[in-house]
PDB file of N, CA, C and O in Angstrom:
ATOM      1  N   UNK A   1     129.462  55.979 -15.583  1.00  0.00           N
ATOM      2  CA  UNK A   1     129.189  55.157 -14.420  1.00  0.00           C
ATOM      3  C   UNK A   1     128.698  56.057 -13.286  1.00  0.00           C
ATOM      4  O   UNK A   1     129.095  57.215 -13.155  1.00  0.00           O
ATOM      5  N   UNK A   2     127.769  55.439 -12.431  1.00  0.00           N
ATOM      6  CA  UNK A   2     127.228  56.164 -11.465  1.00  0.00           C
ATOM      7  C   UNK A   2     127.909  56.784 -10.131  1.00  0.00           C
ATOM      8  O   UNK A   2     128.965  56.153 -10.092  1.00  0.00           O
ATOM      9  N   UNK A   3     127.910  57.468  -9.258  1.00  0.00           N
ATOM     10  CA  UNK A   3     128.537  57.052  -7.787  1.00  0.00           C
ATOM     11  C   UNK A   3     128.707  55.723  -7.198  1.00  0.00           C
ATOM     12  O   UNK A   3     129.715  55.107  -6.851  1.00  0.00           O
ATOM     13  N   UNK A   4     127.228  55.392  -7.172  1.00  0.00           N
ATOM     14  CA  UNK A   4     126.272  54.259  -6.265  1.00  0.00           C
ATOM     15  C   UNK A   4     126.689  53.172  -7.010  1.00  0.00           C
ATOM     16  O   UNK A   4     127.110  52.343  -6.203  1.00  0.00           O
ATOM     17  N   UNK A   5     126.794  52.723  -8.219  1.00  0.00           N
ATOM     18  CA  UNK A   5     126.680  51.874  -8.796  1.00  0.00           C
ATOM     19  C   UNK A   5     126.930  50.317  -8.224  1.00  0.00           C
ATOM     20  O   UNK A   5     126.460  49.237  -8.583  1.00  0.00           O
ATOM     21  N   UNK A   6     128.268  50.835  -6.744  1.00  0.00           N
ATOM     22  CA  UNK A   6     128.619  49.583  -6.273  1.00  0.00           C
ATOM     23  C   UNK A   6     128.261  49.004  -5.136  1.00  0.00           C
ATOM     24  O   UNK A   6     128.746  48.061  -4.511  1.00  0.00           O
ATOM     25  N   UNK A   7     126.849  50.069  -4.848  1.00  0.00           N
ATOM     26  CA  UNK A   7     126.201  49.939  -3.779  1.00  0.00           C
ATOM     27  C   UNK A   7     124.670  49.216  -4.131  1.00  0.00           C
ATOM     28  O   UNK A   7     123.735  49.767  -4.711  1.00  0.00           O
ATOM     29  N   UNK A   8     124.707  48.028  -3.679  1.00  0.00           N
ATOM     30  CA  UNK A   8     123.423  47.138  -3.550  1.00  0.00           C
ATOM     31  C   UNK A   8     122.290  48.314  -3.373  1.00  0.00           C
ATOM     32  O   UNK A   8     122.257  49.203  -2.523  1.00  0.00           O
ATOM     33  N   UNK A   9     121.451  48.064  -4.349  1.00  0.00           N
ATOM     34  CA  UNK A   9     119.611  48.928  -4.222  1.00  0.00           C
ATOM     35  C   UNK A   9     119.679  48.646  -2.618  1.00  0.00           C
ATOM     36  O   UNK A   9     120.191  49.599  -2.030  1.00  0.00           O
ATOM     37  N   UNK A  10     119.357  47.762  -1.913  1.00  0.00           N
ATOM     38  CA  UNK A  10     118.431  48.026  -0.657  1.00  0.00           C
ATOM     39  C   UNK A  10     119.423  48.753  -0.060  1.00  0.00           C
ATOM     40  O   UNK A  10     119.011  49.404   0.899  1.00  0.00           O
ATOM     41  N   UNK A  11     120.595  48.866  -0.298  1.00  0.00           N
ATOM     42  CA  UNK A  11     121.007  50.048   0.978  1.00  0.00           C
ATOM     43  C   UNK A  11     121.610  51.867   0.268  1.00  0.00           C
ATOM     44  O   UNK A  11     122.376  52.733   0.691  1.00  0.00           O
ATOM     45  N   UNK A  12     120.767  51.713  -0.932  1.00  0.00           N
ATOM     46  CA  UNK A  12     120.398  53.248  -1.384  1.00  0.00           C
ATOM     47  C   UNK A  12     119.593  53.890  -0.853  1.00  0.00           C
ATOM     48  O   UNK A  12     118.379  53.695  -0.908  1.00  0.00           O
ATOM     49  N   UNK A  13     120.255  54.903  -0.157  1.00  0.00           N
ATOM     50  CA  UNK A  13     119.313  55.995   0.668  1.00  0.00           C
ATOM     51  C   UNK A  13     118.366  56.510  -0.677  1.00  0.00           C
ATOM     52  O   UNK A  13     118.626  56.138  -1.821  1.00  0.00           O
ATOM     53  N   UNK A  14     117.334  57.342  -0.373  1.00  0.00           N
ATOM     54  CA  UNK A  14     116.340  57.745  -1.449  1.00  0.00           C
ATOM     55  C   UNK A  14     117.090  58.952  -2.473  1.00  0.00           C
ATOM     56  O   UNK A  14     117.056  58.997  -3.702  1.00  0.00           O
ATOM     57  N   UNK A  15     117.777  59.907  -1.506  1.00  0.00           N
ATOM     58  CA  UNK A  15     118.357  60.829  -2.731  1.00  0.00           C
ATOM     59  C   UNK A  15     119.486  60.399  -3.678  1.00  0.00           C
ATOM     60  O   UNK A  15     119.833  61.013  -4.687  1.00  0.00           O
ATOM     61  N   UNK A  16     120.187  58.875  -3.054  1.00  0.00           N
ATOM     62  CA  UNK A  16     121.140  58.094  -4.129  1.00  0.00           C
ATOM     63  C   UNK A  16     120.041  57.636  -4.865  1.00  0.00           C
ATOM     64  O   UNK A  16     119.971  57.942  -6.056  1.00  0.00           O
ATOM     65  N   UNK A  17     119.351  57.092  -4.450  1.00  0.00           N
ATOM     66  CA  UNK A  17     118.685  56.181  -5.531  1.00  0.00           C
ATOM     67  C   UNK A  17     118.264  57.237  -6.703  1.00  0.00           C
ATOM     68  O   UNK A  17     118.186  56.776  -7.842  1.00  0.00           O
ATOM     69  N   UNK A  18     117.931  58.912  -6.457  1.00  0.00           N
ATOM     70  CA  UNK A  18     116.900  59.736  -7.414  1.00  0.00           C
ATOM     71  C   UNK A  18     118.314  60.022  -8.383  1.00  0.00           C
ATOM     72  O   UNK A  18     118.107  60.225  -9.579  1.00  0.00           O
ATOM     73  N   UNK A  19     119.479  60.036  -7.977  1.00  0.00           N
ATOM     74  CA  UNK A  19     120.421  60.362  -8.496  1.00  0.00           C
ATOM     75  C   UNK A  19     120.966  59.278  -9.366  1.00  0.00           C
ATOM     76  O   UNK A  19     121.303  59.570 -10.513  1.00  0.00           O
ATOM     77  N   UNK A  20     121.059  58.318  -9.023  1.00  0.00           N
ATOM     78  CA  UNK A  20     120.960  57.119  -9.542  1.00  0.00           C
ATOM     79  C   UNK A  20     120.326  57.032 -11.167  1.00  0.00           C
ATOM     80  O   UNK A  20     120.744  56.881 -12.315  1.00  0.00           O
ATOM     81  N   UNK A  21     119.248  57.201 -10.557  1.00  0.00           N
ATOM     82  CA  UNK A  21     117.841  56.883 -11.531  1.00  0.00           C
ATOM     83  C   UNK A  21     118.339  57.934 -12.837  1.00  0.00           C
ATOM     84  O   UNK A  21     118.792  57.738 -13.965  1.00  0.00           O
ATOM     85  N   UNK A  22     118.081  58.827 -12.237  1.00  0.00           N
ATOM     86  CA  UNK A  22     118.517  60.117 -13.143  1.00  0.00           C
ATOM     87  C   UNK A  22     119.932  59.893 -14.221  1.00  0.00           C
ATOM     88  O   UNK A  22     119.784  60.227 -15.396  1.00  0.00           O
ATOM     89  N   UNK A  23     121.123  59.388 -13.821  1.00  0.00           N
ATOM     90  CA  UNK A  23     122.142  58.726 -14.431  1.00  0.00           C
ATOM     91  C   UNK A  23     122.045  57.545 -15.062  1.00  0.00           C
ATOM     92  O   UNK A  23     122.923  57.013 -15.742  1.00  0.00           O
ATOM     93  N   UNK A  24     120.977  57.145 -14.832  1.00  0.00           N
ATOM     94  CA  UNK A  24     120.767  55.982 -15.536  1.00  0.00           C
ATOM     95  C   UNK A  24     120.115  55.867 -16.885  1.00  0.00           C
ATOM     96  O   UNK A  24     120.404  55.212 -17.887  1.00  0.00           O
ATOM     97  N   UNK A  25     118.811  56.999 -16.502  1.00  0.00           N
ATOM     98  CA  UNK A  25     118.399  56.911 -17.719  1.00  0.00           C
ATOM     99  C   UNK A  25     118.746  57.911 -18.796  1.00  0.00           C
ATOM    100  O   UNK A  25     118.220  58.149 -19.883  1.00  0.00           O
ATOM    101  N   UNK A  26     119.929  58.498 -18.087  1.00  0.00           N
ATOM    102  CA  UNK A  26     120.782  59.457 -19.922  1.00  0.00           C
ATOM    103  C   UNK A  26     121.588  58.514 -19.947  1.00  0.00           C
ATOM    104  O   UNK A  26     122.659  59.075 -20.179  1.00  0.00           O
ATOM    105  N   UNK A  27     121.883  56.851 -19.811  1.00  0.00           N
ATOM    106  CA  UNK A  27     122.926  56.698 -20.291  1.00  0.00           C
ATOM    107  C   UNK A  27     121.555  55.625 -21.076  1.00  0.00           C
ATOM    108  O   UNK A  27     121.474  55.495 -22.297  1.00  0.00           O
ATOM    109  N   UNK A  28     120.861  55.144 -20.370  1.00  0.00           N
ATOM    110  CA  UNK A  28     119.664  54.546 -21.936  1.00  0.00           C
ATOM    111  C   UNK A  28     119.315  55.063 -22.649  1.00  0.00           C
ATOM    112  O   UNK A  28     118.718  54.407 -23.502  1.00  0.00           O
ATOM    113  N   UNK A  29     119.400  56.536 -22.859  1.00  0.00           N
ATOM    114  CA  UNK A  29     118.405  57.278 -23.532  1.00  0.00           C
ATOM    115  C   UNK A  29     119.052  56.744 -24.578  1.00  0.00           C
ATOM    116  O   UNK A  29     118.670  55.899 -25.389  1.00  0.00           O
ATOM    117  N   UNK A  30     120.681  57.662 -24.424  1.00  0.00           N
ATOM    118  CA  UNK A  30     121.829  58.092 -25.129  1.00  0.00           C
ATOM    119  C   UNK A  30     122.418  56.824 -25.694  1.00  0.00           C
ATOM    120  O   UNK A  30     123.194  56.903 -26.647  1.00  0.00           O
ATOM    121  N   UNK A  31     122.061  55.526 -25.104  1.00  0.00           N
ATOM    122  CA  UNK A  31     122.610  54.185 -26.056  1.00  0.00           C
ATOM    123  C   UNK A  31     120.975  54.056 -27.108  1.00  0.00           C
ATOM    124  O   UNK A  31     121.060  54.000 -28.335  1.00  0.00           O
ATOM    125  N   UNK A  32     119.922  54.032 -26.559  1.00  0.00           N
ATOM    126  CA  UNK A  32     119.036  53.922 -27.385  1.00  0.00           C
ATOM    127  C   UNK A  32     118.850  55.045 -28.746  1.00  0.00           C
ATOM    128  O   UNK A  32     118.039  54.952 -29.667  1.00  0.00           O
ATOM    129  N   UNK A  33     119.669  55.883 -28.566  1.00  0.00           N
ATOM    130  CA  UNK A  33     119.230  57.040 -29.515  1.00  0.00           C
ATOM    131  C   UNK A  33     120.498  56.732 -30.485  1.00  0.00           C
ATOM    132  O   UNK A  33     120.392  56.910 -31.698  1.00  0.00           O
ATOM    133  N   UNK A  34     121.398  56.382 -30.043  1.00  0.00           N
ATOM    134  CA  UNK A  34     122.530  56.016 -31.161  1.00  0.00           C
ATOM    135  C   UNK A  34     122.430  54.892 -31.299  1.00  0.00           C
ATOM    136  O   UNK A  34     122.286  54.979 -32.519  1.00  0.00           O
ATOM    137  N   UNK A  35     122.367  53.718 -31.099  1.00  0.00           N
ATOM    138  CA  UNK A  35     121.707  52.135 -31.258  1.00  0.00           C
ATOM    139  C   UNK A  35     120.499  53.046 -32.752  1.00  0.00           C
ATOM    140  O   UNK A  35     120.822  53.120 -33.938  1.00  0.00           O
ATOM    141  N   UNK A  36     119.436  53.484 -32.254  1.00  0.00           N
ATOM    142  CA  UNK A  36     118.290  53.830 -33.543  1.00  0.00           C
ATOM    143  C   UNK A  36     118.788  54.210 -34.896  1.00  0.00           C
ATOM    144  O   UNK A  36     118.371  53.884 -36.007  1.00  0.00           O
ATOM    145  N   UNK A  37     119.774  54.974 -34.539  1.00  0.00           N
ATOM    146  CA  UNK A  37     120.503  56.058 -35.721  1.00  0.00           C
ATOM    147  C   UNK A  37     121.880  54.969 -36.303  1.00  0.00           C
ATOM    148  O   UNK A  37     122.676  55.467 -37.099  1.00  0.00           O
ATOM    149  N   UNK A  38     122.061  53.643 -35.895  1.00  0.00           N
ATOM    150  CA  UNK A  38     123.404  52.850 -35.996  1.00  0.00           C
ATOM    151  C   UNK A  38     124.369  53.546 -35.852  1.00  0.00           C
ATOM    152  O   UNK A  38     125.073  53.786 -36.833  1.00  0.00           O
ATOM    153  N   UNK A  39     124.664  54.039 -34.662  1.00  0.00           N
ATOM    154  CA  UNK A  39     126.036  54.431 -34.908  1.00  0.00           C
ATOM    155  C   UNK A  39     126.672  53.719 -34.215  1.00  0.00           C
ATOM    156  O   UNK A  39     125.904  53.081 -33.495  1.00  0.00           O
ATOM    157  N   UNK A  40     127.701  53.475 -34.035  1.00  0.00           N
ATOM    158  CA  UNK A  40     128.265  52.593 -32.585  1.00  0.00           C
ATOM    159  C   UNK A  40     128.117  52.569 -31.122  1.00  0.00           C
ATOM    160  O   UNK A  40     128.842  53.080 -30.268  1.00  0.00           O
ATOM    161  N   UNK A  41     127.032  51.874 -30.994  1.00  0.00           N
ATOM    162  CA  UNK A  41     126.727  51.938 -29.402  1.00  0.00           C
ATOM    163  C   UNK A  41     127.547  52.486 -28.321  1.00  0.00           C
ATOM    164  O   UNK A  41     128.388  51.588 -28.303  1.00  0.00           O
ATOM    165  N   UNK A  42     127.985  53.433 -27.254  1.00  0.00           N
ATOM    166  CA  UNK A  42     128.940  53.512 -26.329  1.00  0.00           C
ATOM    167  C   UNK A  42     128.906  52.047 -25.854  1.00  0.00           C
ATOM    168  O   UNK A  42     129.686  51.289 -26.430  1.00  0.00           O
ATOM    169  N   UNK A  43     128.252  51.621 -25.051  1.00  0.00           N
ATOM    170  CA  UNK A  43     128.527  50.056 -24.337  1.00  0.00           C
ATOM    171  C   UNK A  43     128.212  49.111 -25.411  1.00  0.00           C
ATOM    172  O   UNK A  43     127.885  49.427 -26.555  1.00  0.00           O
ATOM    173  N   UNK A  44     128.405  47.292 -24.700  1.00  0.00           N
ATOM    174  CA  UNK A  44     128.003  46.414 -25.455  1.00  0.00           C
ATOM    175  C   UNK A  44     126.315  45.916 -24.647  1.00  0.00           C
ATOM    176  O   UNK A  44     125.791  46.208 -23.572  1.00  0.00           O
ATOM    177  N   UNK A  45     126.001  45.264 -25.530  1.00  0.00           N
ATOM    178  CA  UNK A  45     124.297  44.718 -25.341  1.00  0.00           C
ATOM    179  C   UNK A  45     124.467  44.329 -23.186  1.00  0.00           C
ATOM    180  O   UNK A  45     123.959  44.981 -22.274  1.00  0.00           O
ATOM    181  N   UNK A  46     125.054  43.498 -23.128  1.00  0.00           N
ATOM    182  CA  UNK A  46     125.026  43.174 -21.800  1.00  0.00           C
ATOM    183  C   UNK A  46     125.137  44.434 -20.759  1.00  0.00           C
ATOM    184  O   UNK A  46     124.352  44.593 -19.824  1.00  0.00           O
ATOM    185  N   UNK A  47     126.341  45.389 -21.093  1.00  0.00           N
ATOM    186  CA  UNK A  47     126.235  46.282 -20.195  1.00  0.00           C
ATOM    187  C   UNK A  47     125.147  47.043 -20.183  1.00  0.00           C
ATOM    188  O   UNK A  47     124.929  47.740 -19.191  1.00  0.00           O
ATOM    189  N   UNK A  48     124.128  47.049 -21.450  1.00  0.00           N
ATOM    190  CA  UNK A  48     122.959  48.095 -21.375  1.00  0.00           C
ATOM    191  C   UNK A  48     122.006  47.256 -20.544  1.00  0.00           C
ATOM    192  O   UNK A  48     121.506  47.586 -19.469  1.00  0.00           O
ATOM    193  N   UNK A  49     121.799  45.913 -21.326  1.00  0.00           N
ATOM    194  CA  UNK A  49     120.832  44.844 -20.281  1.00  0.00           C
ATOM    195  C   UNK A  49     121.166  45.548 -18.446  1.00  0.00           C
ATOM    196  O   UNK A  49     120.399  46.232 -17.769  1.00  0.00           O
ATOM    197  N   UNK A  50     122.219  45.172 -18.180  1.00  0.00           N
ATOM    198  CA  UNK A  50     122.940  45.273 -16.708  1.00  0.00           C
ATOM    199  C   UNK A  50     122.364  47.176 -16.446  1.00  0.00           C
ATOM    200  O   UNK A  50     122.718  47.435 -15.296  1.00  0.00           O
ATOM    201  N   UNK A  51     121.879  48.067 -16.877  1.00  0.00           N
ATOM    202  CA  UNK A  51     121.761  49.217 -16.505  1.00  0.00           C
ATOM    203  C   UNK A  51     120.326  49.184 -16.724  1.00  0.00           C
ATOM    204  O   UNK A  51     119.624  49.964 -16.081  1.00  0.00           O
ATOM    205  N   UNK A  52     119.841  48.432 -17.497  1.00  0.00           N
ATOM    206  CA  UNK A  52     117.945  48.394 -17.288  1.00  0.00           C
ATOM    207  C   UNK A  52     117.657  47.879 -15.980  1.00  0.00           C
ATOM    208  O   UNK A  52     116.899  48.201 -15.065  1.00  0.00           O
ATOM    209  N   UNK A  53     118.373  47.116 -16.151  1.00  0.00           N
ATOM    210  CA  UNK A  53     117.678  46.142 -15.027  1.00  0.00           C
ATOM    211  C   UNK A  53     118.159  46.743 -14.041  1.00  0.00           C
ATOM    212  O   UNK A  53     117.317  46.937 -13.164  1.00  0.00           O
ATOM    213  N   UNK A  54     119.508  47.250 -13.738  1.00  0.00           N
ATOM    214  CA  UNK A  54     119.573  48.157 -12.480  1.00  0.00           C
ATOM    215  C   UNK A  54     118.798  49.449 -11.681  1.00  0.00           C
ATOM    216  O   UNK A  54     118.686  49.920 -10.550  1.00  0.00           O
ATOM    217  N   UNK A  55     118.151  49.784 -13.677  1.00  0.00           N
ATOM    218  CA  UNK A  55     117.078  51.261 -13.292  1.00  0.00           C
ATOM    219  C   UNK A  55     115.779  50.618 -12.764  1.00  0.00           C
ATOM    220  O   UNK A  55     115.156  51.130 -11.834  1.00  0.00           O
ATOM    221  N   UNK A  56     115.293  49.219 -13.522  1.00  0.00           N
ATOM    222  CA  UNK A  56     113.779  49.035 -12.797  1.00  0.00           C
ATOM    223  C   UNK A  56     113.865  48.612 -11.666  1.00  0.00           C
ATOM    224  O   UNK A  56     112.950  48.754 -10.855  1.00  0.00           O
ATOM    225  N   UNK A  57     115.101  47.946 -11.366  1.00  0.00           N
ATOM    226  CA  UNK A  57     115.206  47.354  -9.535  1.00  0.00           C
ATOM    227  C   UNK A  57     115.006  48.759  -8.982  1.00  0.00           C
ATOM    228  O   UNK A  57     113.998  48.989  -8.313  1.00  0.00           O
ATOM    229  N   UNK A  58     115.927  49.737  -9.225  1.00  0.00           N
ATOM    230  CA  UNK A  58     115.922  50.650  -8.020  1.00  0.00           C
ATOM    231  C   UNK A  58     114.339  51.378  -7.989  1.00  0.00           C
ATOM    232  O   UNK A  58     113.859  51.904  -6.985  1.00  0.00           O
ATOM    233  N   UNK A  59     113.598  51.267  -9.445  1.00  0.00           N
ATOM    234  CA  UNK A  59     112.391  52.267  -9.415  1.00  0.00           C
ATOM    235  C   UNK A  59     111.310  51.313  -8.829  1.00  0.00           C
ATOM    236  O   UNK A  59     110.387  51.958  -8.332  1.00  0.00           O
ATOM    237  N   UNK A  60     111.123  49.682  -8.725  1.00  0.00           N
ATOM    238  CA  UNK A  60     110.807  48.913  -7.440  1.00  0.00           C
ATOM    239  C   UNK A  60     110.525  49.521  -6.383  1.00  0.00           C
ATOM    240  O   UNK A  60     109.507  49.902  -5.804  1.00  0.00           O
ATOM    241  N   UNK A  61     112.123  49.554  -6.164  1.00  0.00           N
ATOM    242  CA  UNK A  61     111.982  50.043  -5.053  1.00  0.00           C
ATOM    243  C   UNK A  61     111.562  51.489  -4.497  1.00  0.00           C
ATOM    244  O   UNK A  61     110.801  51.652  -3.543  1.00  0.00           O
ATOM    245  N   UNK A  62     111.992  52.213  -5.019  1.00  0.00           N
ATOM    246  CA  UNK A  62     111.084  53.698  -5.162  1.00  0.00           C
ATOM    247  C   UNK A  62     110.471  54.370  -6.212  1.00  0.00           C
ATOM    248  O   UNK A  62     110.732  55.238  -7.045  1.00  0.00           O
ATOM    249  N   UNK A  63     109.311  53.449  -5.769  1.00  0.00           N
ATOM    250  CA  UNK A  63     108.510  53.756  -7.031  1.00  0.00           C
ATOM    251  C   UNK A  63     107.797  55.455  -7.305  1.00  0.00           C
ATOM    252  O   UNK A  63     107.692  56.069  -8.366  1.00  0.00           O
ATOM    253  N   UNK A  64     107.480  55.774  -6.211  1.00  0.00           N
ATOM    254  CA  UNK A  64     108.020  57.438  -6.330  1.00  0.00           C
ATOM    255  C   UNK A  64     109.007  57.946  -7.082  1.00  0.00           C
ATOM    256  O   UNK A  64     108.626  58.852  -7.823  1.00  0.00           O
ATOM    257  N   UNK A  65     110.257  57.645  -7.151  1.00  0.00           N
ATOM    258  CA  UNK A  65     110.850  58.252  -8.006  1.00  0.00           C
ATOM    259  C   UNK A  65     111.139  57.875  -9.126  1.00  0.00           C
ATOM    260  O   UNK A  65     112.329  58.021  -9.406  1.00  0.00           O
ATOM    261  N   UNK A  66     110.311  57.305 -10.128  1.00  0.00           N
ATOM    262  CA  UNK A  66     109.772  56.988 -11.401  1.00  0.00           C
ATOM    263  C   UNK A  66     109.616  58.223 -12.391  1.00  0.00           C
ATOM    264  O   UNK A  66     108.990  59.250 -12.131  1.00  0.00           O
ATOM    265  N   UNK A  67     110.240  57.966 -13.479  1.00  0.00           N
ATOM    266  CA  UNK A  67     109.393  58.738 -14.510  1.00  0.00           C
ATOM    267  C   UNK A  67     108.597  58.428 -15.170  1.00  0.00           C
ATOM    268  O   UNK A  67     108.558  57.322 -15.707  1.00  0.00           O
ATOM    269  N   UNK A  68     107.511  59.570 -15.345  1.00  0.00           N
ATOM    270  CA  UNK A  68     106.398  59.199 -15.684  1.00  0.00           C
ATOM    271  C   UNK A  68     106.534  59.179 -17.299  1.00  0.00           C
ATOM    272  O   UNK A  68     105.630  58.776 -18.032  1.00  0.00           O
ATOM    273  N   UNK A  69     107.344  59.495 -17.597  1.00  0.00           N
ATOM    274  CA  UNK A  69     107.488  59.574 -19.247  1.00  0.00           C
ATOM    275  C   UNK A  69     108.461  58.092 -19.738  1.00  0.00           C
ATOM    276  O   UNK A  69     108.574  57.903 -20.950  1.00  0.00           O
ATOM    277  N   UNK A  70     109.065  57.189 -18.863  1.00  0.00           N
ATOM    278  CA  UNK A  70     109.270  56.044 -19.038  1.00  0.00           C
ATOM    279  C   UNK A  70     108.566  54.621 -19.957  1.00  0.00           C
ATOM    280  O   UNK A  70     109.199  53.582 -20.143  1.00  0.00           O
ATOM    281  N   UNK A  71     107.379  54.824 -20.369  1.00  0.00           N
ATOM    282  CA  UNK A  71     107.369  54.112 -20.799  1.00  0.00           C
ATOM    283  C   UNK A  71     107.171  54.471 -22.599  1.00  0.00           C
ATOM    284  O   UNK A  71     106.685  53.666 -23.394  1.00  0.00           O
ATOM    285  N   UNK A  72     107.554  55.526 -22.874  1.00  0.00           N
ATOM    286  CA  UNK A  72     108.449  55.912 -24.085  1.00  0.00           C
ATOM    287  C   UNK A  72     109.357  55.190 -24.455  1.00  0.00           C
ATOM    288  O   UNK A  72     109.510  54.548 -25.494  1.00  0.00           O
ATOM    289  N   UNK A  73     110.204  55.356 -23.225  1.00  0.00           N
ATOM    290  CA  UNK A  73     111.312  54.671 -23.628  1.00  0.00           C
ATOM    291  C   UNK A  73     111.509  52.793 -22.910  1.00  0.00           C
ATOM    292  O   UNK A  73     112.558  52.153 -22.823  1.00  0.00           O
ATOM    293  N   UNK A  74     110.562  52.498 -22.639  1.00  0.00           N
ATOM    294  CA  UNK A  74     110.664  51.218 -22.435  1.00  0.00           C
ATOM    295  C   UNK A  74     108.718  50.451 -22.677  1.00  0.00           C
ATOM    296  O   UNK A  74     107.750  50.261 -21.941  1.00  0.00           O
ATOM    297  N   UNK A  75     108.996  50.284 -23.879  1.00  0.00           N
ATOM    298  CA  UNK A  75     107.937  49.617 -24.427  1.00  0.00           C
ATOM    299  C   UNK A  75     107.032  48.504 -23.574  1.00  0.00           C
ATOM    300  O   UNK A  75     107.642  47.578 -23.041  1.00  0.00           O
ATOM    301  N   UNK A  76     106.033  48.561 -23.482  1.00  0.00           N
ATOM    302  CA  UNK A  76     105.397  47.484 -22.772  1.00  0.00           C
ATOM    303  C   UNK A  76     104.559  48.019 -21.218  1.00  0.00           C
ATOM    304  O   UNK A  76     103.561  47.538 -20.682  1.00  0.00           O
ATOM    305  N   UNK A  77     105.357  49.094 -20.835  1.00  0.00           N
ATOM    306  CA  UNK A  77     105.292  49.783 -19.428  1.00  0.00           C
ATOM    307  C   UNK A  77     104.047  50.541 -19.351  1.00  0.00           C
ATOM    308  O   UNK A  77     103.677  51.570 -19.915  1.00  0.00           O
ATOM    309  N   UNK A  78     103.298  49.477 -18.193  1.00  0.00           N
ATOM    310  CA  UNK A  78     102.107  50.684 -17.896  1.00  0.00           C
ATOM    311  C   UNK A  78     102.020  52.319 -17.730  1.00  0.00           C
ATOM    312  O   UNK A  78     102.807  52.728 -16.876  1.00  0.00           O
ATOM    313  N   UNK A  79     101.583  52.886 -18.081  1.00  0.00           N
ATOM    314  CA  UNK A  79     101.625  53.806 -18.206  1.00  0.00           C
ATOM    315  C   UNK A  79     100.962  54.063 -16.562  1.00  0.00           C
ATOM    316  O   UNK A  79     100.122  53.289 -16.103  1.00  0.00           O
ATOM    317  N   UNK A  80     101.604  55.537 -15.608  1.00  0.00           N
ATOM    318  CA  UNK A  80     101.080  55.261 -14.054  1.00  0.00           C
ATOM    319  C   UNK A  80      99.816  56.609 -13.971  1.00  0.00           C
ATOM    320  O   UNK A  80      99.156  56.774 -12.945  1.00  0.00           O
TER     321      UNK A  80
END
């Protein structure tokens, strides 16, 4: 779990949000890479849903602090 986690996106200062971001996506990587391999997911389906959607709100909002190698790992994503 993050620091921020219980802090609403619009009132993430920018270096929570990069920190954020950054925690967010080793915990997708790390469910997507064991999800591939079946092993037992750490979370269930909803809590991963609930951490996507928390990473693209915050990268919305700072879209600067995006990775550019993101759409690897999330299919469909323009490439920037």
């Amino acid at each position: 779990m993050t620091p921020y986690r219980h802090i609403p996106i619009n009132h993430l200062t920018k270096e929570q949000a990069k920190e954020e971001l950054t925690i967010l996506l080793a915990e997708i990587v790390r469910y997507q890479e064991r999800y591939k391999e079946q092993i037992n997911p750490p979370i269930i389906d909803n809590d991963y849903e609930a951490i996507k959607e928390r990473y693209q709100n915050i990268e919305k909002k700072f879209p600067d602090l995006a990775y550019e190698s993101w759409p690897f790992f999330w299919p469909g994503k323009e490439i920037k």
